[in-house]
Each structure stands twice: as C-alpha cells, then as structure tokens.
C-alpha positions in Angstrom: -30.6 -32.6 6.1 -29.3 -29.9 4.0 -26.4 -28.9 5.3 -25.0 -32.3 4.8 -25.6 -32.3 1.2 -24.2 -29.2 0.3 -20.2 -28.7 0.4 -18.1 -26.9 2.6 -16.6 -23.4 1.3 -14.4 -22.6 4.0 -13.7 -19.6 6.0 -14.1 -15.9 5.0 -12.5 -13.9 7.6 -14.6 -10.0 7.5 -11.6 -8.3 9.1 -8.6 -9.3 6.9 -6.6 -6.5 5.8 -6.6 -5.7 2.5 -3.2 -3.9 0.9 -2.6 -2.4 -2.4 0.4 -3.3 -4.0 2.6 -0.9 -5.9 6.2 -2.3 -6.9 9.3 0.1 -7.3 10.0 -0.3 -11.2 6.6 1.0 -11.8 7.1 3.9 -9.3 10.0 4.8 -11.3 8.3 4.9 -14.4 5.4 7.5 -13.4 7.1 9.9 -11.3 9.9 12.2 -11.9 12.9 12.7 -9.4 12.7 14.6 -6.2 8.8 14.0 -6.9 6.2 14.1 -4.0 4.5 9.8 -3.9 0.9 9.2 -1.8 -2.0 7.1 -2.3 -3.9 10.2 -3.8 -1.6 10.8 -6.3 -0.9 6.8 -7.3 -4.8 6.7 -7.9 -4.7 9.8 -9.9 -2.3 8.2 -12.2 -3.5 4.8 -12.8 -1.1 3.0 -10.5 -3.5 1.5 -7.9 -7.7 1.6 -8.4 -8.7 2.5 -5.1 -7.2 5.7 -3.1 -8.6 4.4 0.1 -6.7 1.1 0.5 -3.7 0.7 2.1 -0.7 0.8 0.1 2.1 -1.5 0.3 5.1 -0.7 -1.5 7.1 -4.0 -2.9 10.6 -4.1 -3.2 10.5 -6.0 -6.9 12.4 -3.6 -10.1 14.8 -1.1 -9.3 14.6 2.7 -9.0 16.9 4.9 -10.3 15.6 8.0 -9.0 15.3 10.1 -5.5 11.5 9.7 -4.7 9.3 11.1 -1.4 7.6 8.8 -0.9 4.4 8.3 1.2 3.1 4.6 2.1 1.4 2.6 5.0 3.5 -0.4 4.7 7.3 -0.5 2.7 9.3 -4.4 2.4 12.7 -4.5 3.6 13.6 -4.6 0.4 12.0 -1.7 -1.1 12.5 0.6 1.8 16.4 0.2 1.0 16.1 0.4 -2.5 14.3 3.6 -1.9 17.2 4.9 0.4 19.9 3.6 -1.6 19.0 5.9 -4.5 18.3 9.0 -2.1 14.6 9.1 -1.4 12.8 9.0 1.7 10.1 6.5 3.0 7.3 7.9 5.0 5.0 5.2 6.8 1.4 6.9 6.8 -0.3 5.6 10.5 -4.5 5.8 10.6 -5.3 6.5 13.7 -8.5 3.9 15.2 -11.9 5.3 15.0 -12.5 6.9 19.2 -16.2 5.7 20.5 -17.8 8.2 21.4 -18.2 9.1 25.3 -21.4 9.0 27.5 -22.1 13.0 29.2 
C-alpha cells in the first residue's frame, strides 16, 4: 500500500498563531522619542513585512528613549524596559468575528 511506503511528515496545526517579532534595540533605532509605535507604522518602515500579523514585542537590546507604543503581545522583559525609560505599552485586543443571527 502506499501509505506505507511513503514517510511520515508530521503534524501541521491550521490554527497556530502566528506573531511578528519586533525587538526593542531595533525600535529604538527607527523612531524618535515621545513617537507614536503601531503595526501600521512598523510596516511602513521596514520593521516587520506584514501589517496584519500580530506583533510581539521582545524584550532583547535596550531603549533609551520614551516610546508609545502599540502591540498585541509585550515580554516581561520588554514591557519593563519600555516603562523604565518612560514609554507606555498599549496591548491592542481583536475582538472575535460575531456569526451572524437568524431573523
């Protein structure tokens, strides 16, 4: 038979969750202080490829600068890192898709 001649290629699970990772040395390198972050404005600078990903903002680098900034998922580490130097994290929440109702 030939599903016993052909090898196994494990599982593929269709509803992981894919994240976009940004790290905080690179955040500190595009933006200016006191500057307005979200997944719009990351894509229009070159920082992440797709704007409708999820972004997850890693705690890895330092930042020296006071940053807004706008993210659906911060580490521990990043989000006080982000604090320390006088920004503000903002988690963005998507709200689930409603079914529609029967009239």
């Amino acid at each position: 038979p030939l599903h016993r001649r052909l090898p196994k290629r494990g599982f593929t699970n269709n509803f992981k969750k894919e994240w976009t990772e940004v790290s905080l040395s690179s955040l500190d390198k595009s933006f200016n202080a006191d500057e307005e972050v979200t997944p719009e404005l990351l894509h229009e600078r070159g920082l992440i490829k797709k704007a409708k990903r999820d972004v997850v903002v890693l705690g890895t680098g330092e930042i020296s600068k006071a940053l807004r900034i706008s993210a659906h998922r911060f580490t521990k580490s990043a989000r006080e890192k982000i604090e320390r130097a006088g920004g503000a994290a903002t988690v963005i929440t998507r709200e689930p898709p409603v079914a529609p109702t029967e009239q």
